[in-house]
N, C-alpha and C positions, 0 to 999 in steps of 0.2 A: 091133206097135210095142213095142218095149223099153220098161222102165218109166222108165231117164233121159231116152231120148228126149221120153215124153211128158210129164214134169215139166220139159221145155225147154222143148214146147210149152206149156206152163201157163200157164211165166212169159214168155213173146213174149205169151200174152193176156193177163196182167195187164199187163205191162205197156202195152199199148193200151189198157188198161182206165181207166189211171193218168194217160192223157192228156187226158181230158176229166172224169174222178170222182178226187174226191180221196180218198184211202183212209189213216186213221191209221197213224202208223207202227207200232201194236201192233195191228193187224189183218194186218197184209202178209201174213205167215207163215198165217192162218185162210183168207183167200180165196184165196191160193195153194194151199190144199189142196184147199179145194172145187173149185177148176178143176182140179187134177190129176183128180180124182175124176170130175168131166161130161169130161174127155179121154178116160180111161182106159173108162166106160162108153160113148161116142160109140162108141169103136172097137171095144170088143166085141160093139155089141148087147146086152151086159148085165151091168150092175155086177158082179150074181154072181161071173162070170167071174174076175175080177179081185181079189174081198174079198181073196184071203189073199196077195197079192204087194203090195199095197198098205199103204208102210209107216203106220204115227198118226203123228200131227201129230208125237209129241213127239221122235221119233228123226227125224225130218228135216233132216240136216244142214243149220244155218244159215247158215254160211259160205256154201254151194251156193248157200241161199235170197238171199244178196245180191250173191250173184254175176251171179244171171241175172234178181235185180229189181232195177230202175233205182228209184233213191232219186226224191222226191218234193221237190221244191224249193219254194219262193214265187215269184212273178215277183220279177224285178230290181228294186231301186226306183233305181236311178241312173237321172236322164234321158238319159245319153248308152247305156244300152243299151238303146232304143228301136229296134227291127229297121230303122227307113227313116233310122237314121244310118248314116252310111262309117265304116268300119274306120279308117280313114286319121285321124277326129276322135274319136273313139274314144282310141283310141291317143296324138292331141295332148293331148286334155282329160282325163286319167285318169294319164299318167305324169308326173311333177315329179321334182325336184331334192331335194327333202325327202319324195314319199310317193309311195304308187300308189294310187289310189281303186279300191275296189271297185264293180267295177260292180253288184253283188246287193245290196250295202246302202248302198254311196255314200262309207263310214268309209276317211279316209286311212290306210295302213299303212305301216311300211318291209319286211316282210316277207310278199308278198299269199300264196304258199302256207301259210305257218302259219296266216296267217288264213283262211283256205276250211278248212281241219279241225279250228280251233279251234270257229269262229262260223258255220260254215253245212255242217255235218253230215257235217265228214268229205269236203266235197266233192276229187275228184281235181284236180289242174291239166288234165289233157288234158279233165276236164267241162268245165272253168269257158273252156278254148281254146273247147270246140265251141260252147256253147252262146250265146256271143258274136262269134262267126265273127273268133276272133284268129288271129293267125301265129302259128305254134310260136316266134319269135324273139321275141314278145311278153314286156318283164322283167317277174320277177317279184319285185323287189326296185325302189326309188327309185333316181333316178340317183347321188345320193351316196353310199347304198350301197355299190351295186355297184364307184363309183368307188374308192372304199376299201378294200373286196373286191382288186379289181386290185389295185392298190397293194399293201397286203399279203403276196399273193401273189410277184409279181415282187422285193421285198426279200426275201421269203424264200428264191426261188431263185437270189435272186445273192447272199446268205449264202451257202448251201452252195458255192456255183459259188468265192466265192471263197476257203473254207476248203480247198477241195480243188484250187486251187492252190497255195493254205499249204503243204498233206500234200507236193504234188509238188516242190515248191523244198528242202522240208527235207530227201527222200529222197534227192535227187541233191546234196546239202550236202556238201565232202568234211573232215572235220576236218583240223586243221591243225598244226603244232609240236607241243607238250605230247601235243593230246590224238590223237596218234594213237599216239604211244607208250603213251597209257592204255588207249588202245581194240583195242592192239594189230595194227596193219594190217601186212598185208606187204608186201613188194616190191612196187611198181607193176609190177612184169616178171614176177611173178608172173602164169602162167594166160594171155601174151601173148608168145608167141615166146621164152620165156626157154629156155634152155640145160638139162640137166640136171640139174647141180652147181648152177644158182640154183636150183632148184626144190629139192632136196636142202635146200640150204640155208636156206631158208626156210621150210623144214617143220619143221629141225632133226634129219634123219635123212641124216649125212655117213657114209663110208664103208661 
């Protein structure tokens, strides 16, 4: 067994380990090593084996170590995420027009992802989808919000949408009297069927 592999399997046993014992979050990293440690002698028959491929605790990339340990949560305290409620009520009693209630601590928010990795450890959106059986379409923002959000957005695209009409009307603008004497234009007949001698002459290169 490669030595990532069995530091994969470590953390699939902590993490089973993590579903009925609750383990501080400044231990994770200590019993993750011990179980690396009973993997890696399991499979040889004998620690021995293994002493000097096995990295110490303290060079064991952490990042790694919470990648493939699941974080430890508290149960929910909202009553509406109680496993034997519908999704459906869930979803009516938790989104408003001014907040979204968290279902882990019950606290209205306008913004529910900042709040899952401000106030409850970093949690991901796609945790906080599973662990309450939501729809990915589930907001994560109050309706007024998001209604805003929209808003916003659509003025800002028909800003540009109609500046850059502005740009197209003024390109094709053709100056007129004065200023095309100023701006120096030539013949309309120029570079359009004209003759020679007009073009000649427009150029200012006669004979």
């Amino acid at each position: 067994m490669r030595l990532d592999d069995s530091l994969k399997l470590a953390g699939q046993l902590l993490a089973a380990h993590m579903q009925t014992t609750a383990v501080p979050e400044d231990r994770i990293a200590a019993v993750l090593h011990a179980l690396h440690k009973d993997v890696l002698r399991i499979q040889s028959g004998s620690y021995a084996a293994w002493q000097d491929e096995l990295p110490p605790l303290d060079v064991l990339d952490q990042a790694e170590i919470e990648r493939i340990t699941p974080r430890s949560y508290p149960p929910p305290q909202h009553p509406l995420a109680a496993p034997e409620v519908a999704i459906e009520d869930k979803i009516a009693g938790t989104v408003h027009h001014d907040r979204v209630e968290c279902l882990e601590c019950g606290k209205g928010v306008t913004l529910l992802k900042s709040h899952l990795l401000t106030s409850h450890q970093r949690m991901s959106w796609a945790e906080y989808l599973d662990r309450h059986g939501l729809p990915e379409e589930y907001p994560a923002t109050s309706l007024d919000h998001a209604a805003k959000q929209s808003a916003s957005q659509k003025s800002h695209w028909a800003s540009k949408a109609k500046g850059r009409e502005g740009a197209g009307d003024a390109a094709t603008t053709t100056p007129e009297g004065d200023d095309q004497e100023k701006y120096g234009l030539v013949s309309p007949a120029f570079g359009r069927g004209a003759g020679r001698d007009d073009v000649d002459g427009a150029l200012g290169r006669t004979g």
